[in-house]
Rosetta silent file (secondary structure, phi, psi, omega in degrees, C-alpha in Angstrom):
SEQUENCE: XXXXXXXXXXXXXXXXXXXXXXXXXXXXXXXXXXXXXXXXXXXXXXXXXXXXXXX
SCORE:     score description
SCORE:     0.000 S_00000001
   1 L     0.000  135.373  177.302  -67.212   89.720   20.372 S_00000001
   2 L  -132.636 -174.683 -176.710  -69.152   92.519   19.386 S_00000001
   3 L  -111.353  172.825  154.645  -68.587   96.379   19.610 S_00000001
   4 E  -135.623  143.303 -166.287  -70.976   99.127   21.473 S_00000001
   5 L    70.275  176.112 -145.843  -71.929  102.198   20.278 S_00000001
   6 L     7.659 -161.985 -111.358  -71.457  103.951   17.037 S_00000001
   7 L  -156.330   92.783 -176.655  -72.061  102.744   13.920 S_00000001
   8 L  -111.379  165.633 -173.195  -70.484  100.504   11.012 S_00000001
   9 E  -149.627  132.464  135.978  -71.316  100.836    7.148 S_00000001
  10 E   -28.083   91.237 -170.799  -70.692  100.052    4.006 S_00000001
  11 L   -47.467  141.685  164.384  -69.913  103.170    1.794 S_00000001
  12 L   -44.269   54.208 -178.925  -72.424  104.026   -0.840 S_00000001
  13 L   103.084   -3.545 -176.966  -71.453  101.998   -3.777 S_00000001
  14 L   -85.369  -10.553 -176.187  -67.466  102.749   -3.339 S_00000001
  15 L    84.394  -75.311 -161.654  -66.495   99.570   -1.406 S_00000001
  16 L   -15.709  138.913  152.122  -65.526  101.577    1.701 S_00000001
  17 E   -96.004  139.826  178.366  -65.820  100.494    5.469 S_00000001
  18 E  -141.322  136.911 -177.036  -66.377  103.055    7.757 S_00000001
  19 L  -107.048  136.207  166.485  -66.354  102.859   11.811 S_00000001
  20 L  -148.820  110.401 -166.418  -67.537  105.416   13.752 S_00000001
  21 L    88.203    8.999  178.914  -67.783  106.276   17.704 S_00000001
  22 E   -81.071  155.765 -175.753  -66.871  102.279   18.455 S_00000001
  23 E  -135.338  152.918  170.847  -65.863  101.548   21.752 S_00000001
  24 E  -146.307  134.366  154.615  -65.410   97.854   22.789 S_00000001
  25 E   -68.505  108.524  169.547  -65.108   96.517   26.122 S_00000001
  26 E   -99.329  110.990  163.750  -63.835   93.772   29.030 S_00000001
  27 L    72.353 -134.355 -172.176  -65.287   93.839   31.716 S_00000001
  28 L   -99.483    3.376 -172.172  -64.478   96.871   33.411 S_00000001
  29 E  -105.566  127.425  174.756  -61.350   97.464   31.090 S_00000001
  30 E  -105.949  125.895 -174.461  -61.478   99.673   27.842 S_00000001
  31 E   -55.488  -60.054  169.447  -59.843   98.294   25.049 S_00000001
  32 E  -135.665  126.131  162.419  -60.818  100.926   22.540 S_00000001
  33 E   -91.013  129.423  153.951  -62.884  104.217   23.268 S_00000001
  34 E    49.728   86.681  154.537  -65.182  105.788   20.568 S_00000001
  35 E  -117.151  169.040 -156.525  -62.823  105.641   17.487 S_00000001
  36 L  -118.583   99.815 -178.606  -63.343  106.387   14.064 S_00000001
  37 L  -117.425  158.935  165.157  -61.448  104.076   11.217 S_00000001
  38 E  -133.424  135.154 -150.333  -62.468  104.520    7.726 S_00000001
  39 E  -115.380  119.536 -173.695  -61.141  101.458    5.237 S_00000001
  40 L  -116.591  178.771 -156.050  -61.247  102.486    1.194 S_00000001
  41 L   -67.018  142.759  129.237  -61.049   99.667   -1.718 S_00000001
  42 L    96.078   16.682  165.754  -57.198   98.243   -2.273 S_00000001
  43 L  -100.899  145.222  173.764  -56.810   99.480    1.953 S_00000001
  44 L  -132.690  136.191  176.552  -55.879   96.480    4.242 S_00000001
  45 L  -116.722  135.908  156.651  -56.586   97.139    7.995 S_00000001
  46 L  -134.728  114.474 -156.790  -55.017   95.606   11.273 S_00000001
  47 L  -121.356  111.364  168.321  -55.265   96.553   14.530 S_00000001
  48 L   -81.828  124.825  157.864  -52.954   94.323   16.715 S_00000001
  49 L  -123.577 -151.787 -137.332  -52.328   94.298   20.663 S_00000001
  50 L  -100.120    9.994  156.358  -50.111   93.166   22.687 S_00000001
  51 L   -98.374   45.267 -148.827  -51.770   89.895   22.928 S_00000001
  52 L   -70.709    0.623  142.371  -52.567   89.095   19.185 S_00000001
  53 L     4.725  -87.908 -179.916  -52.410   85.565   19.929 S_00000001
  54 L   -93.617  135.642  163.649  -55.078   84.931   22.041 S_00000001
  55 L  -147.057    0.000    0.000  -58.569   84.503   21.420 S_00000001
């Protein structure tokens, strides 16, 4: 699975993840359009839907 568009990075020596502009796709359906998460040390991230299940 990959994403398209924007950008992800590794902050500049701080440990941070930062997302920006991703959009990811199926087919013709979009799952998520051009969001922005930013993740900072001793942050836990999850982004569940409604099938979290499946893979």
């Amino acid at each position: 699975m990959s994403a398209e568009g924007g950008a992800g990075r590794v902050g500049a020596g701080n440990g941070s993840v930062e997302l920006v502009g991703v959009t990811k796709r199926f087919g013709t359906v979009t799952a998520v359009d051009a969001i922005d998460i930013q993740v900072r040390p001793g942050e836990f991230l999850s982004l569940l839907g409604p099938h979290i299940g499946a893979t």
